[in-house]
N, CA, C and O of each residue as an XYZ file, in Angstrom:
336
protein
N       0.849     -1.182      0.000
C       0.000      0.000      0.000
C       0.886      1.233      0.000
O       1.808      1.529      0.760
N       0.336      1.932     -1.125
C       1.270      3.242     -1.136
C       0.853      4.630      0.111
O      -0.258      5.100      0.356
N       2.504      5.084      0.843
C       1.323      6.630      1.700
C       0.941      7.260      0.732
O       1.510      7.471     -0.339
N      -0.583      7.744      1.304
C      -0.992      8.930      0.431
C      -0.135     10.029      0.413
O       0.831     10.313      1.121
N      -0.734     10.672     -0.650
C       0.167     12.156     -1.196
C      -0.437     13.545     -0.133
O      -1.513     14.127     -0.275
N       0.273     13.731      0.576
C      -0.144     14.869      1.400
C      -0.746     16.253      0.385
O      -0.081     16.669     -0.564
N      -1.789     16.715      0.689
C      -2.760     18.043      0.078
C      -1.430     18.940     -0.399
O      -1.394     19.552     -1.467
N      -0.532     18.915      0.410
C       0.565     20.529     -0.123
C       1.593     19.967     -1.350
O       2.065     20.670     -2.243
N       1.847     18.293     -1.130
C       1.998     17.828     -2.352
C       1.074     17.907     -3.057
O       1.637     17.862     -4.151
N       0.032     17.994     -3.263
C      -0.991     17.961     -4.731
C      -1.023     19.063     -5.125
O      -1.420     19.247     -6.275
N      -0.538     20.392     -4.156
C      -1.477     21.596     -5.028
C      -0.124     22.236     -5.177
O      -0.043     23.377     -5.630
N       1.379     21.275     -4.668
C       2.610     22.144     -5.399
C       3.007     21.308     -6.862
O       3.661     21.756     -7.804
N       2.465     20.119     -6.741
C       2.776     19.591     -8.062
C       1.618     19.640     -9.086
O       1.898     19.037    -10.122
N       0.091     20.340     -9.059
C      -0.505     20.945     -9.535
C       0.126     22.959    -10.318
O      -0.296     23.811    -11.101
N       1.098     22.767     -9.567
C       1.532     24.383     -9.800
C       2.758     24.329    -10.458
O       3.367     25.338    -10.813
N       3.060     23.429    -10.596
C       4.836     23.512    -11.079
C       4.864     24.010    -12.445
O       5.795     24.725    -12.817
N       3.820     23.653    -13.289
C       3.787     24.005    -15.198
C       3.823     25.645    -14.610
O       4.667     26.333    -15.184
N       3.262     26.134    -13.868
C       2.847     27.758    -14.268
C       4.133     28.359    -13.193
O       4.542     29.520    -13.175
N       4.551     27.376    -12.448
C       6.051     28.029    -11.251
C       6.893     28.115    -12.715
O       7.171     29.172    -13.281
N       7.283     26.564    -13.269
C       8.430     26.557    -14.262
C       8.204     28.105    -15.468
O       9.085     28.698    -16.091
N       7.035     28.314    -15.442
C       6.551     28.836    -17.020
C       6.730     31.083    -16.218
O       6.969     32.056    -16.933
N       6.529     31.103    -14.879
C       7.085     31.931    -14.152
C       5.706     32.681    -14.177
O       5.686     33.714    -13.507
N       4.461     32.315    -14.883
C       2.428     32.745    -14.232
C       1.984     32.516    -13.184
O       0.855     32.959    -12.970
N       2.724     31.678    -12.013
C       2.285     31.603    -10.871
C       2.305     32.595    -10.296
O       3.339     33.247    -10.439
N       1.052     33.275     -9.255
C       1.147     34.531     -8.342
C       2.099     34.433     -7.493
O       2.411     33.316     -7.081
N       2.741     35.540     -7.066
C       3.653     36.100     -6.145
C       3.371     35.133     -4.538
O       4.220     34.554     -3.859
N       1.573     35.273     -4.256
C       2.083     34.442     -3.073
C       1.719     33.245     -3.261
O       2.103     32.507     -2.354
N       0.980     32.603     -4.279
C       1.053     30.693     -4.555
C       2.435     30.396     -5.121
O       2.549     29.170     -5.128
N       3.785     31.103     -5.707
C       4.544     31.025     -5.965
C       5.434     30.749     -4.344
O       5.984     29.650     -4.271
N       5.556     31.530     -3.303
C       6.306     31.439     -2.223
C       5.753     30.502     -1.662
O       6.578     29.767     -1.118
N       4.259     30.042     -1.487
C       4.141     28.888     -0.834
C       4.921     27.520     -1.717
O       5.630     26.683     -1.157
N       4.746     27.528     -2.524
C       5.106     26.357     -3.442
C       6.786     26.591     -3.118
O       7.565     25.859     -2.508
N       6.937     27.480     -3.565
C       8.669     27.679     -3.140
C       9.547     27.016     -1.758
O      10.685     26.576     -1.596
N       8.332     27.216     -0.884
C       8.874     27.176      0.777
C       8.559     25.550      0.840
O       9.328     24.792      1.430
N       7.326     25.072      0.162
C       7.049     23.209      0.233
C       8.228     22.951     -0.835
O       9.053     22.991      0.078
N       8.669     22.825     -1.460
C       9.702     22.466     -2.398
C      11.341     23.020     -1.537
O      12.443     22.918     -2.076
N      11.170     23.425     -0.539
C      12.280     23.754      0.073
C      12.533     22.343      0.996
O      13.487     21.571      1.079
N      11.130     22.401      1.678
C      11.399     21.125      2.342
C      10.815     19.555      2.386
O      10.652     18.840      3.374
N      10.551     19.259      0.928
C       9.972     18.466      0.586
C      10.904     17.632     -0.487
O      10.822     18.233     -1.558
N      11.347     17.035     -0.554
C      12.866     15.783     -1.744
C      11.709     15.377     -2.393
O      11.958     15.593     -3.579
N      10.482     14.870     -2.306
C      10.063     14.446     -3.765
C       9.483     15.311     -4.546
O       9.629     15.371     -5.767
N       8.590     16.231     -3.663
C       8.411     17.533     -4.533
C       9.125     18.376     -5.928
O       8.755     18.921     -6.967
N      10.603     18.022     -5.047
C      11.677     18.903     -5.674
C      12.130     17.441     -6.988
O      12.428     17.779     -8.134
N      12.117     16.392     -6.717
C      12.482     15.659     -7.717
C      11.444     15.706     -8.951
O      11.754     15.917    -10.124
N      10.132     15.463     -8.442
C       9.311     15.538     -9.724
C       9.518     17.017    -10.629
O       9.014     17.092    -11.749
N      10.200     18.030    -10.121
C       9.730     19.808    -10.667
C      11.108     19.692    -11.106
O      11.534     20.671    -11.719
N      12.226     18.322    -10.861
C      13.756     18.707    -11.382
C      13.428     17.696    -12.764
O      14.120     17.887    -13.764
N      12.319     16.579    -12.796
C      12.269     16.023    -14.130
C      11.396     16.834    -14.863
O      11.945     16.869    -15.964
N      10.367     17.516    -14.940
C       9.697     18.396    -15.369
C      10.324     19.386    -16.059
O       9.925     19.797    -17.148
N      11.907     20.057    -15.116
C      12.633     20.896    -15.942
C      13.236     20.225    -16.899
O      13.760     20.982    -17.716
N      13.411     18.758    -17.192
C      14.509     18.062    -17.955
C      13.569     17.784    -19.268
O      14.074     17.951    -20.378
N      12.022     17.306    -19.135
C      11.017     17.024    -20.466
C      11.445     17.614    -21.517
O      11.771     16.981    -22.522
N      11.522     19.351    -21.401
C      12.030     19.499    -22.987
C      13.410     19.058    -23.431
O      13.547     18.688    -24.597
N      14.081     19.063    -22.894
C      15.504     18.686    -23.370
C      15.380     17.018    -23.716
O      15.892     16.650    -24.774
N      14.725     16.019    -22.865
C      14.348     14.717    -23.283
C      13.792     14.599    -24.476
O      14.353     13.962    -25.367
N      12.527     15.243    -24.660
C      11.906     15.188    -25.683
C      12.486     15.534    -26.877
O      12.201     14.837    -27.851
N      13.345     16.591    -27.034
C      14.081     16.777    -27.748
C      14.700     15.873    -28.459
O      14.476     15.884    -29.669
N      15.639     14.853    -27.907
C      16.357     13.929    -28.203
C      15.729     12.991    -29.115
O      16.452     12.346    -29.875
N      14.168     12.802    -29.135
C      13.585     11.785    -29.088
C      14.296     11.689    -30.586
O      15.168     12.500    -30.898
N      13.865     10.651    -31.479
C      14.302     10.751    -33.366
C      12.807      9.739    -33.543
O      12.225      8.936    -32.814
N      12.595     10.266    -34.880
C      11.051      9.923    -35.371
C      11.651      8.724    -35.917
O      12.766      8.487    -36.383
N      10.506      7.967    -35.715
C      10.981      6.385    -35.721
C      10.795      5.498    -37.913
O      10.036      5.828    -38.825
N      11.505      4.792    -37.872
C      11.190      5.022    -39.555
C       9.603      4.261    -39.942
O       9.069      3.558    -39.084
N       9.176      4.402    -40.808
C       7.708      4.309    -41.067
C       8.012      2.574    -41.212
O       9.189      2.216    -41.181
N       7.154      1.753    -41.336
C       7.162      0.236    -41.472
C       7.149     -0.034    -42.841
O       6.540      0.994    -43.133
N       7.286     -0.459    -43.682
C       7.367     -0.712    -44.993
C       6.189     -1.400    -45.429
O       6.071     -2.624    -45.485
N       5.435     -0.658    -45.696
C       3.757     -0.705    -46.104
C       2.762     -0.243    -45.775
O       1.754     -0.053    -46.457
N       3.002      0.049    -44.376
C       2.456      1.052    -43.784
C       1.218      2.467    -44.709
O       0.035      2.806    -44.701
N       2.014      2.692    -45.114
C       1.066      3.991    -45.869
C      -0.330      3.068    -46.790
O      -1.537      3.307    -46.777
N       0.395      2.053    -47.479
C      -0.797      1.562    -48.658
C      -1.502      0.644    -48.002
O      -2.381      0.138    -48.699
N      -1.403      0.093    -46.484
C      -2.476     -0.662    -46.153
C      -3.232      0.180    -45.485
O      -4.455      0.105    -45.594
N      -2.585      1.204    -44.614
C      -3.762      2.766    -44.154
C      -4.431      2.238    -45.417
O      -5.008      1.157    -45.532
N      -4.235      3.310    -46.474
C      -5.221      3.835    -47.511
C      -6.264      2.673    -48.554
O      -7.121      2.846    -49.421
N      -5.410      1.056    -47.680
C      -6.479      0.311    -48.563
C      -7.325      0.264    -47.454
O      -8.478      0.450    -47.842
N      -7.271      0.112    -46.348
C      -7.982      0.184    -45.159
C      -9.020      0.873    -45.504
O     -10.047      0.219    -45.688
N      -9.095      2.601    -45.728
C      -9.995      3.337    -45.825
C     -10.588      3.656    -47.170
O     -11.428      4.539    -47.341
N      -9.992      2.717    -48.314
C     -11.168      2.768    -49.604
C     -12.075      1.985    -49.320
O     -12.063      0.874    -48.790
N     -13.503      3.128    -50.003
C     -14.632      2.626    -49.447
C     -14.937      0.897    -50.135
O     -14.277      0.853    -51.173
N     -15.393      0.046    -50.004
C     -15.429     -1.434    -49.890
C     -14.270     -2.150    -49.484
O     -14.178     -3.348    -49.752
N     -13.301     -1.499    -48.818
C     -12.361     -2.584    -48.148
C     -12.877     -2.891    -47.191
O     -13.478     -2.282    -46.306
N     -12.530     -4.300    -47.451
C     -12.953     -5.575    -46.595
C     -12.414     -5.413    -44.825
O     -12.847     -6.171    -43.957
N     -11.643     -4.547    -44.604
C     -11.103     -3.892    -43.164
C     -11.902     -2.848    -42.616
O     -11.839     -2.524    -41.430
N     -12.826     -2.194    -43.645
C     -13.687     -0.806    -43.611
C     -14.825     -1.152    -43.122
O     -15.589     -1.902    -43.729
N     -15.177     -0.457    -41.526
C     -16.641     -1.315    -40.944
C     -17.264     -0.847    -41.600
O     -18.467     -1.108    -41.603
């Protein structure tokens, strides 16, 4: 059984997109600031959050399957036998 997530964890990791993005108000910003001071998982989830774009980044588009495109499009001519 997992502990539950304490309320000041939910509403600082509810806030982190608009802390990181710098739209959080002045004082939901210092509260969140002061729970992330003394909170290690808080601060771990808002240190991978800063890392997403740079991950995502990396990602490389994967190569298409070799047929791929002409069984889509037989798929969706109208009387294919795949077409509900």
């Amino acid at each position: 059984m997992s502990a539950a997530i304490p309320s000041t964890c939910r509403a600082t990791v509810g806030a982190m997109t608009e802390l990181l993005e710098r739209t959080l108000g002045s004082g939901p910003e210092a509260l969140a600031r002061a729970h992330l001071a003394a909170c290690p998982r808080c601060r771990e989830v808002l240190d991978a959050l800063r890392l997403l774009p740079s991950t995502l980044a990396e990602l490389t588009d994967a190569p298409e399957p070799a047929g791929l495109s002409a069984r889509i499009l037989a798929a969706i001519e109208p009387g294919s036998p795949t077409r509900g």
